[in-house]
C-alpha positions in Angstrom: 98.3 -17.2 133.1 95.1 -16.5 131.0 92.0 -17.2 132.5 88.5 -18.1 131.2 85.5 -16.7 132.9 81.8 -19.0 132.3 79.7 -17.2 134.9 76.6 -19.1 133.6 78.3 -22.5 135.0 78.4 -21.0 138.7 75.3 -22.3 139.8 76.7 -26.0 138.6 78.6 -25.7 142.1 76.8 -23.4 143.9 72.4 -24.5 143.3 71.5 -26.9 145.9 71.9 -30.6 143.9 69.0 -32.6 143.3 69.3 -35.9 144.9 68.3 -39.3 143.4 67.0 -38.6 139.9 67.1 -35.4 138.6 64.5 -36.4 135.3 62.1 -37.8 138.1 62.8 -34.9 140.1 61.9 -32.3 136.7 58.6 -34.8 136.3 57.4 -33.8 139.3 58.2 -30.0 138.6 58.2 -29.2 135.2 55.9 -25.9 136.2 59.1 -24.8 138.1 60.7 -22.6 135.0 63.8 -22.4 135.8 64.2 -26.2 134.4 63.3 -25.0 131.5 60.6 -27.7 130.6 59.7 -26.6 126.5 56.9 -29.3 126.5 55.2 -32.4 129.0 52.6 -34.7 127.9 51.3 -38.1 129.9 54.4 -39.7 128.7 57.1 -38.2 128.3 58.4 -34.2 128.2 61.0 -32.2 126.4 63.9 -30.2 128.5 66.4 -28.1 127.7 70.2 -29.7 128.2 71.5 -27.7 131.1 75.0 -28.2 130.0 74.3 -27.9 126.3 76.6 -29.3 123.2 75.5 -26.5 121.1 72.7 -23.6 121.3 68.9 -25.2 121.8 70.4 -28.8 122.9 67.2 -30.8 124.5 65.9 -34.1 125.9 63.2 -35.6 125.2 62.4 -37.8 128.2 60.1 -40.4 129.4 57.8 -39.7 132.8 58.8 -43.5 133.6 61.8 -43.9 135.5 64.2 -46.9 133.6 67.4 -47.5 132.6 66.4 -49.6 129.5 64.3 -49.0 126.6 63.5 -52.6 126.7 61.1 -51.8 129.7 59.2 -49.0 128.0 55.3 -50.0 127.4 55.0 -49.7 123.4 52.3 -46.8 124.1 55.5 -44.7 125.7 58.1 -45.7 123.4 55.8 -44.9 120.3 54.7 -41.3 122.0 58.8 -40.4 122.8 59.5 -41.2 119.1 56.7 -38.9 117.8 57.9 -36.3 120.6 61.5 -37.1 118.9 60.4 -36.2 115.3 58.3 -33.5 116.1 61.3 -31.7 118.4 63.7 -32.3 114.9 61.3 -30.0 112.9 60.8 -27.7 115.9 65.0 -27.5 115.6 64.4 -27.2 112.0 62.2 -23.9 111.7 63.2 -22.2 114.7 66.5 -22.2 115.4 67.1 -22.6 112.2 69.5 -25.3 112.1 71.0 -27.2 108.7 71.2 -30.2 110.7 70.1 -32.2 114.2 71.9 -35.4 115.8 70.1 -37.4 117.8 70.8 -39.9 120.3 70.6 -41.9 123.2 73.6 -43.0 125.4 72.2 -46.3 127.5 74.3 -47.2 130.2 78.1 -45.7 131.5 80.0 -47.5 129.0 77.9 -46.1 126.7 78.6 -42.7 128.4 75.7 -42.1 129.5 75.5 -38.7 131.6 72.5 -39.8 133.5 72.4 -43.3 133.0 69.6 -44.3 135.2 67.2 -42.8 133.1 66.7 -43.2 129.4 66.4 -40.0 127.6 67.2 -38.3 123.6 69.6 -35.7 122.9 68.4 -33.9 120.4 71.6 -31.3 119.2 71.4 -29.0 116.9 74.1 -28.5 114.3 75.4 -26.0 111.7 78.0 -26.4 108.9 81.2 -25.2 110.7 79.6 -25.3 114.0 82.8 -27.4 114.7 86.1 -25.7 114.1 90.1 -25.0 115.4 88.8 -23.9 118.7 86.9 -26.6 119.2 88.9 -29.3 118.3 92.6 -27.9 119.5 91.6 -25.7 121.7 89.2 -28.1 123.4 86.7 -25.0 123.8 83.1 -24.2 123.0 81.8 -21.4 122.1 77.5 -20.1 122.2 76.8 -17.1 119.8 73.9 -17.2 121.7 72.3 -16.4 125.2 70.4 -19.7 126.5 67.5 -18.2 128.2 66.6 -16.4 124.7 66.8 -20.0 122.8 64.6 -21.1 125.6 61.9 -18.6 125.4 62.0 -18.8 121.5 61.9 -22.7 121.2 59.1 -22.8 124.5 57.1 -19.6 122.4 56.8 -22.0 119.3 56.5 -25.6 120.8 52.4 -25.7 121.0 52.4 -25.6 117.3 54.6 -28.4 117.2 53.5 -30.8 119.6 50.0 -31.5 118.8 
């Protein structure tokens, strides 16, 4: 039997869960670092994916807790898009990636992770960054260590989000 070893997902079973929302929960303590908050204005804030597709996966989140776009005020739809753009170039220059999907799963169907909060996925991407292992082997792997994206994207994001 062969066995995989992903020590970084042991605090996935073992850190005390965050009950009710866990965005709303980040809101009220982005300071905390260890949620690896890259950026927080009066509407929204970016966060790194804990449980990333690829290296330097992030949400861009509103402060207003809602299941539907539709009941975003213009003012803090309009602010998340710029947030949106701005992250992409962020992506861009930093990490540096060829390419960035973004999206926004609304609702379980959709497959929404956390559906009782609207938030982007912004995900990096690289030509090849999807191969044999990946696809057969149903396995992911980081070249990268995910508190050194952090500190490199969080080190560059004032210039970004002006």
């Amino acid at each position: 039997m062969e066995h995989l070893y992903a020590p970084w997902r042991y605090s996935y079973v073992s850190d005390e869960k965050i009950k009710d929302c866990v965005f709303c929960y980040i809101t009220k303590n982005k300071e905390d670092e260890k949620y690896q908050v890259l950026f927080s204005d009066e509407y929204c804030f970016i966060v790194m994916n804990k449980y990333p597709y690829s290296p330097g996966h992030f949400m861009v989140v509103p402060h207003f807790h809602t299941s539907n776009i539709e009941d975003l005020e213009e003012e803090v739809w309009q602010r998340v898009s710029k947030r949106v753009r701005q992250a992409v170039k962020l992506l861009k220059d930093v990490m540096p990636c060829e390419g960035v999907n973004i999206g926004m799963n609304l609702g379980k169907a959709a497959g929404a992770g956390i559906e009782q909060h609207v938030h982007y996925h912004l995900v990096p991407r690289w030509v090849g960054d999807t191969n044999f292992i990946t696809t057969i082997g149903q396995t992911r792997i980081y070249p990268a260590k995910f508190e050194e994206i952090f500190s490199k994207l969080k080190n560059n994001s004032e210039k970004y989000f002006l």
